[in-house]
C-alpha positions in Angstrom: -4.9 10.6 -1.0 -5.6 7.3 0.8 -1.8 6.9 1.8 -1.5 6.1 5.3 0.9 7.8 7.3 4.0 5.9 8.9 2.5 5.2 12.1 -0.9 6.1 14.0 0.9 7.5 17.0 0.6 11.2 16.7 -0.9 14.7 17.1 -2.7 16.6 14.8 0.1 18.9 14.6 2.3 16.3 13.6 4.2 16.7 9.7 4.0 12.6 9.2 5.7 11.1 6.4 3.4 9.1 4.4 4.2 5.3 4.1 3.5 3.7 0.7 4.8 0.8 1.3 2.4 -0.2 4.2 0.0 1.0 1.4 0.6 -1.4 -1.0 0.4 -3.8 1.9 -3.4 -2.8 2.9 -3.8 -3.4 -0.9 -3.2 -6.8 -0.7 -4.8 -7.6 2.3 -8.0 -5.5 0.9 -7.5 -7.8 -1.9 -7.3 -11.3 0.2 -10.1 -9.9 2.1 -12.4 -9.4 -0.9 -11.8 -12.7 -2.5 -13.4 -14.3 0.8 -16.6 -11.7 1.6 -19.8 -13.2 0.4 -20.7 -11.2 -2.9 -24.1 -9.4 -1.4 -21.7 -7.9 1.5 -22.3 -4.3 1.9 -18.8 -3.4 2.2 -17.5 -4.9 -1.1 -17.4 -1.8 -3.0 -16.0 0.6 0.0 -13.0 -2.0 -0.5 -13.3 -2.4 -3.9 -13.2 1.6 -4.2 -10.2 1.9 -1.1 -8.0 -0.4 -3.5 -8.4 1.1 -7.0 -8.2 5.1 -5.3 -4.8 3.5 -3.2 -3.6 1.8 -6.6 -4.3 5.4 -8.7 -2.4 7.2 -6.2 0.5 5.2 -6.0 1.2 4.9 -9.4 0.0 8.6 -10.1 2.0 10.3 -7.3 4.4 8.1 -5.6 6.1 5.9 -8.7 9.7 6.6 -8.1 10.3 7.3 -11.6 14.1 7.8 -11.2 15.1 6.4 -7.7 16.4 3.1 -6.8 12.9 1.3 -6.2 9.5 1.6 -7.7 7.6 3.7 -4.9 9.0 6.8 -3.2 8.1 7.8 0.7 8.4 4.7 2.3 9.4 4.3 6.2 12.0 1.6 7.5 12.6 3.1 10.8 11.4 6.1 12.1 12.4 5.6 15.8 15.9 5.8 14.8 15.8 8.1 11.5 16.7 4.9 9.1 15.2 4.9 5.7 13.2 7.7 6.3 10.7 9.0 3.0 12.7 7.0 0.3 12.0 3.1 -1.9 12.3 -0.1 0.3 12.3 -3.7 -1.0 8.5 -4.3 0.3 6.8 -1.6 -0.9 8.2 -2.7 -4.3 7.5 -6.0 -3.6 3.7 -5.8 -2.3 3.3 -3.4 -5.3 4.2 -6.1 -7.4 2.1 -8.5 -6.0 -1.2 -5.7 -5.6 -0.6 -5.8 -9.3 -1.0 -9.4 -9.7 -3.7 -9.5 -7.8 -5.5 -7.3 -9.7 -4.9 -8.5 -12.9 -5.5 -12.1 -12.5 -6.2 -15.3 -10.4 -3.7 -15.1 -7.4 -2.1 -18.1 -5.6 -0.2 -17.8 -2.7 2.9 -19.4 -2.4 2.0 -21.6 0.6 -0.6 -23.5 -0.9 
């Protein structure tokens, strides 16, 4: 579902918990990282594509419709079993901000 899991260290027997928030990150970046590729780059749509199937699936499977954030399954800490599979502050935040994106001209607060 384009989700990536929590981490990239482990098996293929591994159950992972999926990481939305780290998704909504890779939006962003995907996002930065079209607004600088020349437009005849070959890889524009694959990212084009990756973003709007990452942006359907978030909203269409992970919106944390009654929780206490805006996307369920994120990861805080796995290593130590904190905040394990539930909303954190920067997934909602970089979901936020993939929305902006995408709906208009962004400018980052540093310039």
């Amino acid at each position: 579902d384009f989700i990536c899991y929590w981490d990239l260290i482990f098996t293929a027997e591994d159950n992972q918990y999926r990481d939305t928030s780290a998704a909504a990150i890779a939006v962003c970046g995907l996002a930065e990282l079209l607004k600088l590729l020349p437009l005849t780059d070959p890889m524009r749509p694959a990212y084009g594509n990756a973003i709007e199937l990452i942006m359907r699936n978030l909203r269409e499977r992970y919106f944390a419709h009654a929780q206490d954030g805006l996307l369920r399954e994120g990861v805080y800490n796995f290593g130590r079993n904190m905040g394990i599979n539930e909303p954190n502050l920067w997934g909602d935040y970089f979901y936020f901000e993939a929305l902006v994106r995408l709906s208009r001209v962004w400018t980052p607060y540093f310039c």
